[in-house]
C-alpha positions in Angstrom: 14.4 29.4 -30.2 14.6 25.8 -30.4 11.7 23.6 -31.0 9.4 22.1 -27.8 9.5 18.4 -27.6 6.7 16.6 -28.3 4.7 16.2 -24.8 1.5 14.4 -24.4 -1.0 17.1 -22.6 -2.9 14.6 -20.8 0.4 13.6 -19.4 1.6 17.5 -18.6 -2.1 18.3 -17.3 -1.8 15.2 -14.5 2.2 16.3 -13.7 1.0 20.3 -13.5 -1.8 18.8 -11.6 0.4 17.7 -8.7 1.1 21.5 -7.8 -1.8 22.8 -5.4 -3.0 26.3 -6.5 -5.0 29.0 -4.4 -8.0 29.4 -6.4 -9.0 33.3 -7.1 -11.6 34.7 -8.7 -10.2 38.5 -10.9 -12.5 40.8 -11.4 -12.5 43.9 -13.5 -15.4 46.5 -14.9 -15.2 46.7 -18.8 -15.8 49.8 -20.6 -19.6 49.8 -20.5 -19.2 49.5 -16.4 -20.1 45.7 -16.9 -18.9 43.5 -13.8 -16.5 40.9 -15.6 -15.0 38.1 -13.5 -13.1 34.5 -14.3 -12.2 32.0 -12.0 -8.3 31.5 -12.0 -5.1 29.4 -10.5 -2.1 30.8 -12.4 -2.4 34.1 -9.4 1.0 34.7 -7.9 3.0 36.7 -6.3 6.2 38.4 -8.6 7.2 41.2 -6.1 7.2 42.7 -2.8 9.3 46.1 -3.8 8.1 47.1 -5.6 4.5 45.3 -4.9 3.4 43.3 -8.1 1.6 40.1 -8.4 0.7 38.4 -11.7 -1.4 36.3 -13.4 -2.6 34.8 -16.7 -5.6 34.5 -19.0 -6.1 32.4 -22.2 -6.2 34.5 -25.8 -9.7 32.7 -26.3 -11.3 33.8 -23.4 -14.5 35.9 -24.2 -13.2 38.1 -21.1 -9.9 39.3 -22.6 -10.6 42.4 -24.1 -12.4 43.8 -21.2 -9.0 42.9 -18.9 -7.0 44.2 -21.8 -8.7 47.6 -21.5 -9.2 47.7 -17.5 -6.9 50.1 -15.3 -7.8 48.5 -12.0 -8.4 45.0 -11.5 -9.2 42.4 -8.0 -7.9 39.4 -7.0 -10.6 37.7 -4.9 -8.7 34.9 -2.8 -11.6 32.2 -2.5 -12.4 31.0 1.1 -12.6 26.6 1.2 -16.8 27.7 1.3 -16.6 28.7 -1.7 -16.4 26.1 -4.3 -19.6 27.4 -5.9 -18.0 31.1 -6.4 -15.2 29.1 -8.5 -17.4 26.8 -10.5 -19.8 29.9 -11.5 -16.8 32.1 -12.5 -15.2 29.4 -14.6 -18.3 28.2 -16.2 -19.4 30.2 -19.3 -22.2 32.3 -18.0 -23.9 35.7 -18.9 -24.5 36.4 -15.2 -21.8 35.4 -13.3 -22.4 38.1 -10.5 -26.1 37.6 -10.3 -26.5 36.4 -6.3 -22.8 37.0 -5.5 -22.7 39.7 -3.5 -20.0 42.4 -4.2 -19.2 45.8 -3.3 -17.0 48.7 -5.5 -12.9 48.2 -4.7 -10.5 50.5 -6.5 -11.3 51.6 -10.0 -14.6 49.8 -9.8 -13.3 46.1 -9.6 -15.7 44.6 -7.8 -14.5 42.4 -4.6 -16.4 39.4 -4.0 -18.0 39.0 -0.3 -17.0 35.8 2.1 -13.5 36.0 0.2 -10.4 35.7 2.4 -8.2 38.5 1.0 -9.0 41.2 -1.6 -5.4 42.5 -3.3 -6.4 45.6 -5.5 -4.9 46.1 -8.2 -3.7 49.3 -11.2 -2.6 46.9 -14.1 1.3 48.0 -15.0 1.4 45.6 -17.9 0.1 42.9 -20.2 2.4 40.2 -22.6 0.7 37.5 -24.4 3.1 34.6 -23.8 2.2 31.6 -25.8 -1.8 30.5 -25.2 -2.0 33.0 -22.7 -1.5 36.6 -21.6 0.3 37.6 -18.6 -0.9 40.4 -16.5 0.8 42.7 -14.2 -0.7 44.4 -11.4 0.5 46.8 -9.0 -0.7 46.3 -5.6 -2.5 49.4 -3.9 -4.5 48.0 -1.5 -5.5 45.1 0.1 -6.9 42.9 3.1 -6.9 39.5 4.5 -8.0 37.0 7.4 -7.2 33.8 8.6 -9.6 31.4 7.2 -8.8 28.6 5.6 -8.4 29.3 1.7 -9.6 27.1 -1.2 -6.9 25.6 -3.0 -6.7 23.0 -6.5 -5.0 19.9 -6.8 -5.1 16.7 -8.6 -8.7 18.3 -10.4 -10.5 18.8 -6.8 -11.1 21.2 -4.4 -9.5 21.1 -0.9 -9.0 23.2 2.1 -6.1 24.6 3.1 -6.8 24.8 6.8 -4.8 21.7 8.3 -1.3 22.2 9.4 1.1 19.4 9.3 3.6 20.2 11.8 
C-alpha cells in the first residue's frame, strides 16, 4: 500500500463538508438490555438484492463494543424537527434516551418516535477500516413517510423539504 499524502484535516473536514448527509440516529440494546444510541452521517445504502445498508463508527467510541456484540440494530432517519434528537445522541451523555420516546423494533433496537423512516436491521458484518469500523446490516424491516428529513452540510442543520425543479 503506498503511503497517503500529507492532507491538512481542517482542509478535508471543509471539502467532505460540502457533501450533505441524512442525519440518523443507530440504535442497538447491549448485553445487559441497555438502550445504546449515537448520532451518525456516514448511513448509506450498499444494496438492494440482496438488501444491505452500511455505516460507520469510530474505534474510540465508548459505544463500540455494545454495536460489536448486537445482532439487530436501527437506523432512525431524523425528521428536520429534530435537531435536538441529533445533538443529544452525539453528545456524550449517560442518558441519551431519557425523554425520547421509543418503542421495541426487531431484536430490541429501539426506534426513535417522530423519525421519518425506521430500516431494521440483523448485522451481517463488521471491518474496522482505518479510524473507524464499518457495519453491515441486513434489512428486515422497515417504514417511511414523506416528511421532510434532516440533513448536514457545511457544519449546520438543514431541511430537506424544498424541491428545486
Amino acid at each position: 500500500m503506498l503511503p497517503s499524502p500529507t492532507l491538512d484535516p481542517y482542509l478535508l473536514r471543509q471539502a467532505l463538508g460540502c457533501f450533505p448527509t441524512g442525519v440518523t440516529v443507530v440504535t442497538t440494546r447491549d448485553a445487559d438490555g441497555t438502550f445504546v444510541g449515537v448520532t451518525i452521517n456516514s448511513f448509506s445504502s450498499l444494496s438492494l438484492e440482496p438488501p444491505l445498508v452500511t455505516w460507520a463508527l469510530s474505534t474510540l467510541s465508548a459505544n463500540l463494543r455494545a454495536f460489536e456484540t448486537a445482532t439487530h440494530f436501527a437506523v432512525n432517519v431524523l425528521a428536520d424537527d429534530q435537531v435536538w434528537v441529533s445533538r443529544r445522541f452525539a453528545a456524550p451523555a449517560a442518558h441519551r434516551f431519557h425523554e425520547v420516546p421509543v418503542r421495541a423494533g426487531i431484536g430490541g433496537a429501539p426506534l426513535i418516535e417522530g423519525c421519518v423512516a425506521h430500516i431494521e436491521c440483523h448485522t451481517h458484518s463488521s471491518q474496522t477500516i482505518g479510524d473507524h469500523v464499518l457495519f453491515v446490516g441486513r434489512v428486515e424491516r422497515m417504514r417511511a413517510d414523506k416528511r421532510p428529513p434532516l440533513v448536514f452540510v457545511g457544519g449546520r442543520y438543514r431541511s430537506a423539504g424544498v424541491e428545486l425543479d
